[in-house]
C-alpha positions as CSV (number, residue, x, y, z in Angstrom):
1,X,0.0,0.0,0.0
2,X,2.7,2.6,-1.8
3,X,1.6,5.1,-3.9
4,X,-1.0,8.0,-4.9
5,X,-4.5,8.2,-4.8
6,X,-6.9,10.3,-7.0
7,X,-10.0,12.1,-5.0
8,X,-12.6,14.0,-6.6
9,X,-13.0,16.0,-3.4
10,X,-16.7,17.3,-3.1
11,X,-17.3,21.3,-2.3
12,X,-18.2,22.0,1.6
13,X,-15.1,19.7,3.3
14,X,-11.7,20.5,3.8
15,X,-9.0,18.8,2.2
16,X,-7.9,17.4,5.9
17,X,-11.2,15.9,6.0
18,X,-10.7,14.0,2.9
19,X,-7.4,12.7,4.3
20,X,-8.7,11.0,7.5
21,X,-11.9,9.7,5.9
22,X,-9.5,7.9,3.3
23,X,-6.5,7.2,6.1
24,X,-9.7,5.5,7.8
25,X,-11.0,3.6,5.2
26,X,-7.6,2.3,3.6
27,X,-6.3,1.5,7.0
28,X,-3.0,3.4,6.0
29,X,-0.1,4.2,8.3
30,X,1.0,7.8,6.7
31,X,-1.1,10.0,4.3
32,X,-0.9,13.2,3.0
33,X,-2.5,15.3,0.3
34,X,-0.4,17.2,-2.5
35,X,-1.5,20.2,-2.1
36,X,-4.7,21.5,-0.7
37,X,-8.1,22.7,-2.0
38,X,-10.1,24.9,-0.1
39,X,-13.3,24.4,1.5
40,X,-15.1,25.5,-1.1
41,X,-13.2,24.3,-4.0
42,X,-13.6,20.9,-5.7
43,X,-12.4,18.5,-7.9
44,X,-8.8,16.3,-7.9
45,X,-7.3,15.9,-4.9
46,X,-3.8,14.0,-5.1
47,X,-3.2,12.0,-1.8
48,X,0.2,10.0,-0.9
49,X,-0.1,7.3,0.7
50,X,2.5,5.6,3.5
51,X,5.8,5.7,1.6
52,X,4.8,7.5,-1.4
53,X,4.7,10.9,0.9
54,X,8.8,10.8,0.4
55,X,7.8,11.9,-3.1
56,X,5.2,14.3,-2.2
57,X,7.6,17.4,-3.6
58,X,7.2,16.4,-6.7
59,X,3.7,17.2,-7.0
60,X,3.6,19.9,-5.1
61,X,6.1,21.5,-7.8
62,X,3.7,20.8,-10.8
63,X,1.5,23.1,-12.7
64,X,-2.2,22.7,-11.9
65,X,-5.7,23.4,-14.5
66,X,-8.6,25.0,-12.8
67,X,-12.9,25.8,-14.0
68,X,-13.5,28.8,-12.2
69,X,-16.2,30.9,-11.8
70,X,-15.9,35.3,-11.1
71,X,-18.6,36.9,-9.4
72,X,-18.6,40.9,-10.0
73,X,-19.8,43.3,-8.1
74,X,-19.0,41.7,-4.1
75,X,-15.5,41.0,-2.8
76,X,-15.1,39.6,0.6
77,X,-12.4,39.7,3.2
78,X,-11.5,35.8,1.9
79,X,-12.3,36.3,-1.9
80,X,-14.3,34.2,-1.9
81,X,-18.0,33.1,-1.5
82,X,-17.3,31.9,1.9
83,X,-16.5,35.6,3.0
84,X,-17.6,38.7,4.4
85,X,-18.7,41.1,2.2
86,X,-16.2,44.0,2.5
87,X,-17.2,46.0,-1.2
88,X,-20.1,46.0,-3.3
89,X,-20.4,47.6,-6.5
90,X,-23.9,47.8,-9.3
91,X,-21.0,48.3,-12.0
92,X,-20.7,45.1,-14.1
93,X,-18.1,44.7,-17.2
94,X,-19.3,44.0,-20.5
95,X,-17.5,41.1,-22.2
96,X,-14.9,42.9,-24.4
97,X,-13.6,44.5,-21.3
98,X,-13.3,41.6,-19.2
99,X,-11.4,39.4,-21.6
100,X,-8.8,42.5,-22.0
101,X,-7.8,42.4,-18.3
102,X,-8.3,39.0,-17.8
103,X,-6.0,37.7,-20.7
104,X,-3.5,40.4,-18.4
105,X,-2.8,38.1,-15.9
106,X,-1.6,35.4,-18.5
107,X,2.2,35.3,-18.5
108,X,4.7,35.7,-15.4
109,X,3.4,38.4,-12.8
110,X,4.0,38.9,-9.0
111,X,0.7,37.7,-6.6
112,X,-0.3,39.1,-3.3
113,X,-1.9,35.7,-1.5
114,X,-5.0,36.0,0.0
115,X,-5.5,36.6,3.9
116,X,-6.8,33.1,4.2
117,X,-4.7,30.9,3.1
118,X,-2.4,28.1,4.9
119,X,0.7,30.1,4.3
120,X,2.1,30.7,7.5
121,X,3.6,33.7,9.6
122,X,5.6,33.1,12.6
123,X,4.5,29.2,12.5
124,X,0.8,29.2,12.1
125,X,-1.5,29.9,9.1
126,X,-2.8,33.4,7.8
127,X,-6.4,31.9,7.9
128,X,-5.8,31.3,11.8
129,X,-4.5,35.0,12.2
130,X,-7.7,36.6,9.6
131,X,-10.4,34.3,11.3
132,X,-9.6,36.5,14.9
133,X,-9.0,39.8,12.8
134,X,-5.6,40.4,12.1
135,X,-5.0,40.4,8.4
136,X,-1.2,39.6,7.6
137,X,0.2,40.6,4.0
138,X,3.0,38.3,3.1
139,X,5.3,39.2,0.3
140,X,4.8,39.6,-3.7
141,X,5.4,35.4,-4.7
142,X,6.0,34.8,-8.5
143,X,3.2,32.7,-10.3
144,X,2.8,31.8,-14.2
145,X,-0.1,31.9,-16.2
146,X,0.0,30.1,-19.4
147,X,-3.4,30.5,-20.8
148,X,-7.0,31.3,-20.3
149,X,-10.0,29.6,-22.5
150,X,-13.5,29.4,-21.9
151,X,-14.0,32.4,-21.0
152,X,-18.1,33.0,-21.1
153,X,-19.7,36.0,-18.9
154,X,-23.6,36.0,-18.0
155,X,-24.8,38.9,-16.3
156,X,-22.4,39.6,-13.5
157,X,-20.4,35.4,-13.2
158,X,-18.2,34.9,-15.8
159,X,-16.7,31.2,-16.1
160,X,-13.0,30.7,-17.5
161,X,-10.8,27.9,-17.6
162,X,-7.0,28.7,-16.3
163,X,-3.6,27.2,-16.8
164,X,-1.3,28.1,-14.4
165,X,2.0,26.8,-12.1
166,X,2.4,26.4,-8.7
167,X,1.7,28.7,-6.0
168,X,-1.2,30.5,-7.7
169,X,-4.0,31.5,-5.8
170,X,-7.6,31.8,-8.0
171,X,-8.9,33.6,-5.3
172,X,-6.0,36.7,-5.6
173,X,-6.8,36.9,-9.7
174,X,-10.2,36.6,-8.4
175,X,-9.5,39.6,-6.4
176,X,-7.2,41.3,-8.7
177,X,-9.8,40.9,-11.3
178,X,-12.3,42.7,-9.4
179,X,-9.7,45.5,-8.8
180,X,-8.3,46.1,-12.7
181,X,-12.2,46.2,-13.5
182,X,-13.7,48.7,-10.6
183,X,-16.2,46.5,-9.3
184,X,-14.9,44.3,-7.1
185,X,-14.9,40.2,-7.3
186,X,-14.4,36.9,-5.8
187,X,-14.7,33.1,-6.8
188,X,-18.2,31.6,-6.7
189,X,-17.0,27.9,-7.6
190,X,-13.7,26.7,-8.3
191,X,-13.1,22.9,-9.6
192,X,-9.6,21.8,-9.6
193,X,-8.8,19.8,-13.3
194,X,-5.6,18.6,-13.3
195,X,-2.3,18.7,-11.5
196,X,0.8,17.5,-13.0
197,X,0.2,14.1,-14.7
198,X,-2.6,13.6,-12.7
199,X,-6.5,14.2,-14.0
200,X,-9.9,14.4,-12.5
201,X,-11.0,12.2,-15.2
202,X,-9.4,9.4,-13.4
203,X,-10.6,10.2,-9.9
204,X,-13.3,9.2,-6.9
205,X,-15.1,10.0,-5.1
206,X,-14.2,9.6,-1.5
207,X,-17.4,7.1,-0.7
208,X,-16.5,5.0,-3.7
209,X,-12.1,4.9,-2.7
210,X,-10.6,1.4,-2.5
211,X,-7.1,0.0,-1.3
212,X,-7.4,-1.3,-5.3
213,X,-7.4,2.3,-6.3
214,X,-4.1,3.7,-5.3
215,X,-1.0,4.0,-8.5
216,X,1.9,2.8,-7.7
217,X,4.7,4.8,-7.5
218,X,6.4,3.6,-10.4
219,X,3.3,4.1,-12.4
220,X,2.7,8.4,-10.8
221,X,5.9,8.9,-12.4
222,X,5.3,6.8,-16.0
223,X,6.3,10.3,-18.2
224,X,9.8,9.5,-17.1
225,X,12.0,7.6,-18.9
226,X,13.1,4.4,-17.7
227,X,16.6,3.0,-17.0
228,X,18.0,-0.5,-15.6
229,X,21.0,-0.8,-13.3
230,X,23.8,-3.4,-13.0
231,X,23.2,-5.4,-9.6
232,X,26.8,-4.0,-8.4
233,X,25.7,-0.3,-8.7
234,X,22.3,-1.0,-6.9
235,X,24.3,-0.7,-3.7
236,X,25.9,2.5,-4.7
237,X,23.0,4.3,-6.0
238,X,21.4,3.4,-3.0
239,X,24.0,5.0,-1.0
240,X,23.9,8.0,-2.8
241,X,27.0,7.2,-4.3
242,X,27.5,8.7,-7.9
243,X,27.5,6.5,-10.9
244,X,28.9,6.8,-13.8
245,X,29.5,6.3,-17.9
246,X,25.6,6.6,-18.5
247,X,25.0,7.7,-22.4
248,X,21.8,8.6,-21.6
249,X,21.1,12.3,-22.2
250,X,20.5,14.8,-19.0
251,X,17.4,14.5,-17.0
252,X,15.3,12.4,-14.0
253,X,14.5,9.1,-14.4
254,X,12.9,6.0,-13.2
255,X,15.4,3.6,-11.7
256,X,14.7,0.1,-11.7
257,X,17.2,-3.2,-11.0
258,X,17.7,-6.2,-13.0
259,X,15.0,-7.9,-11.9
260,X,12.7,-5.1,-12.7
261,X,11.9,-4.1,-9.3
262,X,11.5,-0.2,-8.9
263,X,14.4,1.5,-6.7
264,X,13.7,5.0,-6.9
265,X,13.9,8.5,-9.0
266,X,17.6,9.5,-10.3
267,X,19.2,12.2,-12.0
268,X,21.7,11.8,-14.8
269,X,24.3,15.0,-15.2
270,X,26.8,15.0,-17.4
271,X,26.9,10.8,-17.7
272,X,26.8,10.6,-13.9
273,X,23.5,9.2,-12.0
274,X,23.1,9.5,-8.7
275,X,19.9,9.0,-6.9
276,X,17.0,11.9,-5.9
277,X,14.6,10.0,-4.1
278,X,14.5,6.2,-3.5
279,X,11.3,3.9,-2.8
C-alpha cells in the first residue's frame, strides 16, 4: 500500500477531512494530500499514501488546471464566497472589457496571496491570524499563467478555464480581477482539473475509494524515462554514491534493478546518476 490516490473532493469539506476519511478507510499508516483545496473548492485531490509521501515534492512542484467561476460586483475579506462582504459595487463589465484584463494576468506576474490561506507567519497559518481579525500581508510570490480559455460572462459570473503553475491563488486573480475592472470580485465555484500528470477524469469520489485504487509509485511517475542498473551499482546508487558512464542524455529518471523491481527516481548530469529519491 505505496503510492497516490486520486479524490474527486466534493465542495463544503476540507482537504484534511478528505485525508482522514481515506487514512480511515484504507487502514494506511502515513497519508498526506499534495497540495490542498479549499473548502469550497472541488475536484482532484492527489493524496500520498504511506511511503509514497517521500515523493510528495514532486507534485507539489507541478503546474495545476482550474474551471473557475468570477462573481462581479461583491468581494469579501476571503475572496471568496465563503466571505464577508467588505465592497459592493452595481458596476458590471461587458464582455470585451473583461477578456482584455483577464488575458492580463496570462504570463509571469508577482501575486499578493489572499489573507486566508495556509501560508504561515511566525508558524501558524494566515487563515488562523484573519479568522480573529488580524490580516497579515505576506510578500509579492512569483506565479505563471499560461493560458485562459472558456471564458463565457452571464450577467455579472463569468466562467473561464486557467492554466497556471504552482503557487497560484484563484482567489488573488479573483480579487485582482475585481480590482483592474472597478467593481470588485471573488470566486463563486472553483473545480480543480488537473495537476501534474494527474486528471480528475481518473478520480473518486471519497465514498467509492478502495485500497485497489491507489497508482503505484512507479506508475505516478510513468512520463519518465526508464533506466536498468547493474546489480553491483544498486548498492551505490542506493547510497547515494555517484555512478557513472551513462550515455543517456540529462534529466530524471525511473530507476529500476535487473530484476525489474523499482528503486527510486535519479538524475543523470553529465553521464553521472546519482539518486534523488529512493522507494
Amino acid at each position: 500500500m505505496n503510492g497516490f490516490i486520486l479524490v474527486n473532493k466534493e465542495s463544503g469539506v476540507s482537504s484534511n477531512f478528505v485525508v482522514q476519511q481515506i487514512k480511515k478507510k484504507i487502514k494506511a499508516d502515513k497519508i498526506g494530500h499534495l497540495g490542498t483545496l479549499d473548502p469550497l473548492a472541488s475536484g482532484l485531490l492527489i493524496l500520498a499514501v504511506n511511503r509514497a509521501t517521500k515523493f510528495s515534492s514532486y507534485f507539489f512542484e507541478s503546474d495545476k488546471s482550474y474551471d473557475v467561476e468570477v462573481e462581479f460586483g461583491t468581494s469579501t475579506d476571503t475572496d471568496d464566497s465563503t466571505g464577508k462582504i467588505i465592497y459592493e459595487s452595481n458596476d458590471y463589465p461587458n464582455k470585451t472589457l473583461l477578456k482584455n484584463h483577464l488575458e492580463s494576468f496570462i504570463g509571469e506576474s508577482m501575486q499578493i496571496p489572499p489573507f486566508f490561506s495556509a501560508l504561515k507567519y511566525k508558524g501558524k497559518p494566515l487563515y488562523k491570524y484573519a479568522r480573529r481579525g488580524e490580516f497579515i500581508s505576506k510578500p509579492p510570490r512569483k506565479i505563471s499563467v499560461t493560458c485562459i480559455e472558456n471564458l463565457d460572462l452571464n450577467n455579472k459570473v463569468c466562467s473561464f478555464r486557467i492554466y497556471c503553475s504552482k503557487g497560484t491563488y484563484i482567489r488573488s486573480i479573483a480579487r485582482d480581477l475585481g480590482k483592474k475592472l472597478g467593481c470588485g470580485a471573488h470566486v463563486k465555484s472553483l473545480i480543480r482539473l488537473s495537476q501534474g500528470n494527474f486528471n480528475i477524469s481518473d478520480a473518486k469520489s471519497t465514498s467509492d475509494i478502495l485500497g485497489e485504487h491507489i497508482i503505484s509509485i512507479e506508475n505516478a511517475f510513468k512520463n519518465l524515462n526508464k533506466i536498468t542498473i547493474e546489480p553491483l551499482d544498486e548498492k551505490k546508487f542506493i547510497n547515494g554514491v555517484t555512478i557513472s558512464k551513462f550515455n543517456n542524455k540529462d534529466d530524471i529518471y525511473r530507476v529500476f534493478s535487473k530484476n525489474n523491481t523499482f528503486i527510486g527516481i535519479g538524475e543523470i548530469n553529465k553521464n553521472n546518476l546519482k539518486h534523488k529519491q529512493l522507494v
